[in-house]
KETIKE-937167 format. One record per residue: x, y, z of N, C-alpha, C in turn; residue number from 0; residue in three letters. Coordinates in steps of 0.02 Angstrom, whole numbers. Example, Ala and Ser with C-alpha at 12.3 -4.5 7.8 and 13.67 -1.06 7.14 Angstrom:
# KETIKE-937167
<r <660, -284, 390>, <615, -225, 390>, <660, -165, 390>, 0, "ALA"> <r <642, -112, 354>, <684, -53, 357>, <645, 2, 394>, 1, "SER"> 
***
This chain:
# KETIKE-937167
<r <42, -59, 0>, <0, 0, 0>, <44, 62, 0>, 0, "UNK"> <r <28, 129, -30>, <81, 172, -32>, <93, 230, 20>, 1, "UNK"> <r <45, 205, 72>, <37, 257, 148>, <65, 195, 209>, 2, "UNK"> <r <71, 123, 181>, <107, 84, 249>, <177, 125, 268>, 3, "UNK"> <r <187, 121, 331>, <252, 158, 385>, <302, 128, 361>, 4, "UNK"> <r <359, 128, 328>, <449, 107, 317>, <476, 98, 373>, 5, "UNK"> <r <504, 48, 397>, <543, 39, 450>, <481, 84, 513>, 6, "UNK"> <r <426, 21, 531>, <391, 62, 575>, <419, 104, 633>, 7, "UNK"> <r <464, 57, 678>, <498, 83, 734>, <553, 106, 746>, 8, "UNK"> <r <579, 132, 675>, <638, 170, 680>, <627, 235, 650>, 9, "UNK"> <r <668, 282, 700>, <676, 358, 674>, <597, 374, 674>, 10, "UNK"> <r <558, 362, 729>, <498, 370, 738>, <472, 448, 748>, 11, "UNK"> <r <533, 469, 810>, <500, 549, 837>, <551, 597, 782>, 12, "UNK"> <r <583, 571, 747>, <609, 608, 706>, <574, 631, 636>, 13, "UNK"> <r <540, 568, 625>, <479, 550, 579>, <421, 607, 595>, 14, "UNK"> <r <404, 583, 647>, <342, 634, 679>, <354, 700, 675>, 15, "UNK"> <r <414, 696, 696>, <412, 807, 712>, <409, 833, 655>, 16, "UNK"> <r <468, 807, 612>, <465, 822, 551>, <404, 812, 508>, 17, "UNK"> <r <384, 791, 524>, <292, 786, 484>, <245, 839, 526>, 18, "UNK"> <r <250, 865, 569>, <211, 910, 615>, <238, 958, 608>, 19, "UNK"> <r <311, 976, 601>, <337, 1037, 571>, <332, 1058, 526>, 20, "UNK"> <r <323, 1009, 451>, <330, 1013, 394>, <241, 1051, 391>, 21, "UNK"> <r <190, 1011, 419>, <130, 1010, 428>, <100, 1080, 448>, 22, "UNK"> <r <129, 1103, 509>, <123, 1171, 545>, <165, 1222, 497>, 23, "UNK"> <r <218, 1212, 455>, <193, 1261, 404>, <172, 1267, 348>, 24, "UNK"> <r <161, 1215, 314>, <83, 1218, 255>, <42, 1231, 281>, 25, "UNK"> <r <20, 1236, 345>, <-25, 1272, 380>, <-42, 1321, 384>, 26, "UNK"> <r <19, 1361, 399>, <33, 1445, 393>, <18, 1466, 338>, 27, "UNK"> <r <53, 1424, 273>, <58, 1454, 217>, <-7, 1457, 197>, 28, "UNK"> <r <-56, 1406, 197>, <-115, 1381, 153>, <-167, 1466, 218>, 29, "UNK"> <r <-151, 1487, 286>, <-172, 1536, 318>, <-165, 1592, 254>, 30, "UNK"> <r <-107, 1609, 252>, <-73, 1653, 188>, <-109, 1662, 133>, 31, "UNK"> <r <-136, 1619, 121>, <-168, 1588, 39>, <-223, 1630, 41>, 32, "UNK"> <r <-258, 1607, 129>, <-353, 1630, 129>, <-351, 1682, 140>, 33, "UNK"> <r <-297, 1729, 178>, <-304, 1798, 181>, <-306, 1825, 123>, 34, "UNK"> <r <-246, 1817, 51>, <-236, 1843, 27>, <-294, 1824, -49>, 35, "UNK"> <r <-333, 1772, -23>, <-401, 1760, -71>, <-478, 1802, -37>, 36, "UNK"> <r <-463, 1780, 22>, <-521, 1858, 51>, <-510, 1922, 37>, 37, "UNK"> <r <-444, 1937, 15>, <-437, 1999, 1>, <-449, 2028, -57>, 38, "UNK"> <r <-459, 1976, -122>, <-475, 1976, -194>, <-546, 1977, -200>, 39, "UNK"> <r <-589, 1944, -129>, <-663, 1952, -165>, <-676, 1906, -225>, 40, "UNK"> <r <-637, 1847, -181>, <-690, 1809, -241>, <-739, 1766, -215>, 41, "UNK"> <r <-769, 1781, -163>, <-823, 1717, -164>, <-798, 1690, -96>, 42, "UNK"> <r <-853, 1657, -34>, <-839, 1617, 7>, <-785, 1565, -3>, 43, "UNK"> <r <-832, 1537, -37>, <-812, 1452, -61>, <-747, 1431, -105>, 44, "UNK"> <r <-717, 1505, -150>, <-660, 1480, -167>, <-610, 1518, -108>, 45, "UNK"> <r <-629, 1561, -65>, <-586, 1583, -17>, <-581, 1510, 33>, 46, "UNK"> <r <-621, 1485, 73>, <-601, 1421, 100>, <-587, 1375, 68>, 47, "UNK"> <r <-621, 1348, 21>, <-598, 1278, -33>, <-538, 1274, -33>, 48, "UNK"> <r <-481, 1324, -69>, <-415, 1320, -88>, <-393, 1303, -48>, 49, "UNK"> <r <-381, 1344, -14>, <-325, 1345, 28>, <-332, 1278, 88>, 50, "UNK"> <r <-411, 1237, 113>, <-423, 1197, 125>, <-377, 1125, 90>, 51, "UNK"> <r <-413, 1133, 9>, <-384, 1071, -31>, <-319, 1074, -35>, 52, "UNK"> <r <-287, 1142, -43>, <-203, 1130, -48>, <-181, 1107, 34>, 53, "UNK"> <r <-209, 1130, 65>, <-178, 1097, 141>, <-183, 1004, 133>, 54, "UNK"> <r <-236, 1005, 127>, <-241, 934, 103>, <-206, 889, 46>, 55, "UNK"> <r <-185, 914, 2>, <-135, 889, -26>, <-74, 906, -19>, 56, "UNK"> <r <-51, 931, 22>, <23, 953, 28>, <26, 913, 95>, 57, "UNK"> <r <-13, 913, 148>, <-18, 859, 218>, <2, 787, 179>, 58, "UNK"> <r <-33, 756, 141>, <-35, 690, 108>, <39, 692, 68>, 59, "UNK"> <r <58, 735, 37>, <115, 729, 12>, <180, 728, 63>, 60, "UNK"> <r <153, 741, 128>, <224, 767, 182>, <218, 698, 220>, 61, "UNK"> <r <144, 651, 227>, <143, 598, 241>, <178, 565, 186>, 62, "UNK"> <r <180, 546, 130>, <200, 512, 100>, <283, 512, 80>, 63, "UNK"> <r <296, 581, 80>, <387, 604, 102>, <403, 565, 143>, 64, "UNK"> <r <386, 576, 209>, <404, 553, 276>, <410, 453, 264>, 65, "UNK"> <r <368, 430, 225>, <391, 360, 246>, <420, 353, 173>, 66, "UNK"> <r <430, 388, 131>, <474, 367, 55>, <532, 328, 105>, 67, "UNK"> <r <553, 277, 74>, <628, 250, 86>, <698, 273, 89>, 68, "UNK"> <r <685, 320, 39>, <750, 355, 50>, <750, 394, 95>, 69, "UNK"> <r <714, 435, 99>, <697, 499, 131>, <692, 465, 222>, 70, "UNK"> <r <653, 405, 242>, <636, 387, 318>, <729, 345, 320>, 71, "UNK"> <r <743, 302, 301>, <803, 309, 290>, <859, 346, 308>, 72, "UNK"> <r <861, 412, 279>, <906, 466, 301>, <878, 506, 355>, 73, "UNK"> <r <809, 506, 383>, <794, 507, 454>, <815, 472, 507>, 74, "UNK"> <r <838, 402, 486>, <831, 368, 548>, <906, 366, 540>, 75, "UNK"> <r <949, 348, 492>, <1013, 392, 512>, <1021, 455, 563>, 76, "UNK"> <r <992, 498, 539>, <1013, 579, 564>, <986, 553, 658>, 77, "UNK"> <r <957, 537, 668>, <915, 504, 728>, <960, 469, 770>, 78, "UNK"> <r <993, 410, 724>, <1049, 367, 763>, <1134, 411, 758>, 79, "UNK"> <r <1123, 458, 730>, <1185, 490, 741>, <1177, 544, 801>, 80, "UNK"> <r <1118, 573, 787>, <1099, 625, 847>, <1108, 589, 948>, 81, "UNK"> <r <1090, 522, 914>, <1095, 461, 978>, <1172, 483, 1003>, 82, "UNK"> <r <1226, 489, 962>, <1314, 471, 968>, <1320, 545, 996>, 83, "UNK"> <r <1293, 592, 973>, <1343, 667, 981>, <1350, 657, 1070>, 84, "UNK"> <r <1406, 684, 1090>, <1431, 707, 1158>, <1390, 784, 1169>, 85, "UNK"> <r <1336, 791, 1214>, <1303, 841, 1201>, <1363, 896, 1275>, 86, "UNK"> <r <1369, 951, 1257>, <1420, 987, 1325>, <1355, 993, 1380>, 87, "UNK"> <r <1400, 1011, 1437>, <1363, 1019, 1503>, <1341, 1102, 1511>, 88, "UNK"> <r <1312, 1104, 1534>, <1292, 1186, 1544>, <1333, 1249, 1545>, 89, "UNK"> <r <1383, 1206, 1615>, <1439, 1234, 1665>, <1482, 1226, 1592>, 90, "UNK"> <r <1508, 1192, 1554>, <1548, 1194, 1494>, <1519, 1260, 1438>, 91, "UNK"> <r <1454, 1269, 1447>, <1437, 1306, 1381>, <1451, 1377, 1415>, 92, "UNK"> <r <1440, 1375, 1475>, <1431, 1447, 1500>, <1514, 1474, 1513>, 93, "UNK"> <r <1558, 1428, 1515>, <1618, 1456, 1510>, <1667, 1474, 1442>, 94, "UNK"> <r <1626, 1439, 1395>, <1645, 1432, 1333>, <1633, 1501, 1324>, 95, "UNK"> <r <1557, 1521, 1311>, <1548, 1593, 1294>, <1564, 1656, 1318>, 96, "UNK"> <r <1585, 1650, 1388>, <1614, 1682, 1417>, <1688, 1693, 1380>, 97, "UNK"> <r <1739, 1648, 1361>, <1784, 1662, 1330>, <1783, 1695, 1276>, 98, "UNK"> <r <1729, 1667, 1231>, <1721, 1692, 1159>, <1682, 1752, 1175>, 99, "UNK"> <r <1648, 1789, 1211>, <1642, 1861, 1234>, <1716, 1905, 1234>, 100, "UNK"> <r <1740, 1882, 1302>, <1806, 1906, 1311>, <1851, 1926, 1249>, 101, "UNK"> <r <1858, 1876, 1220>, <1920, 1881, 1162>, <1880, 1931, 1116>, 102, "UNK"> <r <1825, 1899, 1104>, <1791, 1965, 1024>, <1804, 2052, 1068>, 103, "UNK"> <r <1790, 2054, 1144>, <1804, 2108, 1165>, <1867, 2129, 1149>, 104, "UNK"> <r <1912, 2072, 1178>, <1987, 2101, 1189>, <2022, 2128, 1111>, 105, "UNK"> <r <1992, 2079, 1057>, <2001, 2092, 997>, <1968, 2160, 969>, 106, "UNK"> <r <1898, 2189, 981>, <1901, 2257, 969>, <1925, 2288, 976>, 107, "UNK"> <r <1950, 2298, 1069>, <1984, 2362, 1080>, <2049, 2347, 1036>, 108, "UNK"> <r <2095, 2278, 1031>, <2146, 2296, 981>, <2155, 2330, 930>, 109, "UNK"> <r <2113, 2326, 873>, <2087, 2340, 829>, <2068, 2425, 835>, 110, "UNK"> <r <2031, 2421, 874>, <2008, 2499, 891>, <2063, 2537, 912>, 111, "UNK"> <r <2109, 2508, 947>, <2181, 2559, 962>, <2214, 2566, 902>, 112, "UNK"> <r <2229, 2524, 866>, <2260, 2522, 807>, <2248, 2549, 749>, 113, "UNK"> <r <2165, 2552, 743>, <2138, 2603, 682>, <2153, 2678, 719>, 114, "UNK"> <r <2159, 2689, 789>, <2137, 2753, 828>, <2246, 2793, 795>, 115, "UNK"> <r <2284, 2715, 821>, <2349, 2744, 812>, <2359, 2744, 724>, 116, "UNK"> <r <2336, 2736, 686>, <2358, 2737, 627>, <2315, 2797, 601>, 117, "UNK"> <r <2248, 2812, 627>, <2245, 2884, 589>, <2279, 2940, 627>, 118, "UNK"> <r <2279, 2939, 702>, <2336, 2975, 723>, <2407, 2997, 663>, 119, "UNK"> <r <2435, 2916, 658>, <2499, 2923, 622>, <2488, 2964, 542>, 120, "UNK"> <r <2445, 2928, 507>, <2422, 2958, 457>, <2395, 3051, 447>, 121, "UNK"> <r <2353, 3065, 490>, <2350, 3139, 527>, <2396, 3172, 503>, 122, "UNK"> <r <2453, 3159, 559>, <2521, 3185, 571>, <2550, 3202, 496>, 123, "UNK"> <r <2556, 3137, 470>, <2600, 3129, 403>, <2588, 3173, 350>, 124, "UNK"> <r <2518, 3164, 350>, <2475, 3200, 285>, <2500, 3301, 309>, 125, "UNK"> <r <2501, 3295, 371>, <2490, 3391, 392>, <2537, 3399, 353>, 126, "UNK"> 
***
């Protein structure tokens, strides 16, 4: 059948979000659609219809993405690799950025003394 699940129990919540994400914004968009068909005046029924039926076929198409083989496949990869990463500890992130603050600081003012002493020097030269 061409809606049975690929590898039912693998790369499942990866499967899902990505179909609820994908979902929540053809959502938005097909929102997009009815504003901008209420705004033309054409008629109830093609202001809801459309943008209804395209939600509906773009949902069915994001179902049918989601379990293509290739495509659930390279989910459940990305899934079992996401499993491996070494995720850092808090106390690690918060010292990290603290450095990389520091230095981009320490590196302006370098920079800033150095453009400050070279038009100085330049100044001078040019008088």
């Amino acid at each position: 059948m061409a809606f049975d699940i690929y590898k039912r129990g693998q790369g499942k919540y990866t499967r899902i979000w990505t179909a609820v994400a994908t979902v929540l914004v053809v959502g938005l968009g097909c929102l997009q659609l009815y504003r901008k068909l209420e705004a033309a005046y054409l008629g109830l029924w093609i202001e809801t219809m459309v943008p209804a039926a395209v939600f509906v076929a773009l949902s069915v198409l994001v179902l049918w993405l989601v379990n293509k083989p290739s495509v659930a496949d390279f989910m459940i990869a990305a899934e079992g690799e996401m499993k491996k990463v070494s995720w850092s500890s808090r106390k690690e992130i918060m010292v990290s950025t603290v450095v990389v603050i520091l230095v981009v600081i320490v590196m302006a003012v370098l920079l800033g003394t150095t453009d400050i002493g070279f038009r100085l020097f330049f100044d001078r030269l040019l008088r």
